[in-house]
C-alpha positions as CSV (number, residue, x, y, z in Angstrom):
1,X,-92.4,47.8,-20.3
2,X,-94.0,44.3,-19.1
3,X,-94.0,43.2,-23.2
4,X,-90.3,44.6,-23.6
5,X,-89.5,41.9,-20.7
6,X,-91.5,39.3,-21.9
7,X,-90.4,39.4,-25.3
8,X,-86.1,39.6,-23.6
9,X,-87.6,36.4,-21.6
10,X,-88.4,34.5,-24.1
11,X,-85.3,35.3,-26.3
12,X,-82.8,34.2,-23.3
13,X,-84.8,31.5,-22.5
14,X,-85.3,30.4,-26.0
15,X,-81.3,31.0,-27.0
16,X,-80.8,28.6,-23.9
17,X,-82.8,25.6,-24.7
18,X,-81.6,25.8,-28.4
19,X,-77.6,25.6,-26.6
20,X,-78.7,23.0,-24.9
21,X,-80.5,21.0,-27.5
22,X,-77.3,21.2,-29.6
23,X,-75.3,20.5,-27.1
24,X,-77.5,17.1,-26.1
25,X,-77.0,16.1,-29.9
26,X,-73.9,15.0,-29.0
27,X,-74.3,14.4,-25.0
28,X,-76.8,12.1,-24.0
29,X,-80.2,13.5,-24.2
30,X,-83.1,14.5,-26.1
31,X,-81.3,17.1,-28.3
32,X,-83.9,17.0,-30.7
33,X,-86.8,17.9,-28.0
34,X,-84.9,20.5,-26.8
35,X,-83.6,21.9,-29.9
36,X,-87.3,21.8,-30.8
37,X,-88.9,24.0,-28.1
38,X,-86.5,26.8,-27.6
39,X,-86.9,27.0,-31.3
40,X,-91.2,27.1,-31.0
41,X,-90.2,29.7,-28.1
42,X,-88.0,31.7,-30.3
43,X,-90.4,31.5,-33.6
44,X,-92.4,34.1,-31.8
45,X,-90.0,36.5,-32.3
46,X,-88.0,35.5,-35.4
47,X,-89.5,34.8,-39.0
48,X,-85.7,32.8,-39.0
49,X,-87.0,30.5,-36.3
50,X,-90.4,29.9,-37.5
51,X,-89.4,28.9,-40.5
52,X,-86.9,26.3,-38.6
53,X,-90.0,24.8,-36.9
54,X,-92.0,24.8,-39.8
55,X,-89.1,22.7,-41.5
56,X,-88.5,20.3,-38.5
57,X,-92.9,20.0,-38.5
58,X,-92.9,18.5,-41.7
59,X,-89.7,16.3,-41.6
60,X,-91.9,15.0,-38.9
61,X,-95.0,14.5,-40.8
62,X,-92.9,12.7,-43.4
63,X,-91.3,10.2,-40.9
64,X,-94.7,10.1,-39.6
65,X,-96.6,9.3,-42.8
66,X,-93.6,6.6,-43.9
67,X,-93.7,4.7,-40.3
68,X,-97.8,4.1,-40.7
69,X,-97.3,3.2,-44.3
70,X,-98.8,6.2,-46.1
């Protein structure tokens, strides 16, 4: 029963923060940030969502690798 609530936990809170984050793409914010974590949160859960982090992890590595000149 506790995993059941865990698991409905994480999804509301996850589908939250991902609102949010969208919503702060185009209100001030850090959208991006946002975006980001209720995404990690809901990659538990979803193969759809890890894959989204696993996307946005290397667009990062890429930025990363280009800003120290690699």
């Amino acid at each position: 029963m506790l995993r059941h609530t865990m698991r409905a936990g994480r999804i509301v809170v996850g589908l939250l923060l991902v609102l949010c984050g969208v919503a702060m793409l185009v209100l001030p914010g850090p959208g991006i940030l946002v975006l980001g974590a209720g995404l990690a949160l809901l990659s538990a859960d979803f193969v759809w969502a890890r894959r989204a982090v696993d996307g946005m992890r290397q667009l990062v590595e890429r930025a990363m690798g280009r800003r120290h000149g690699r």
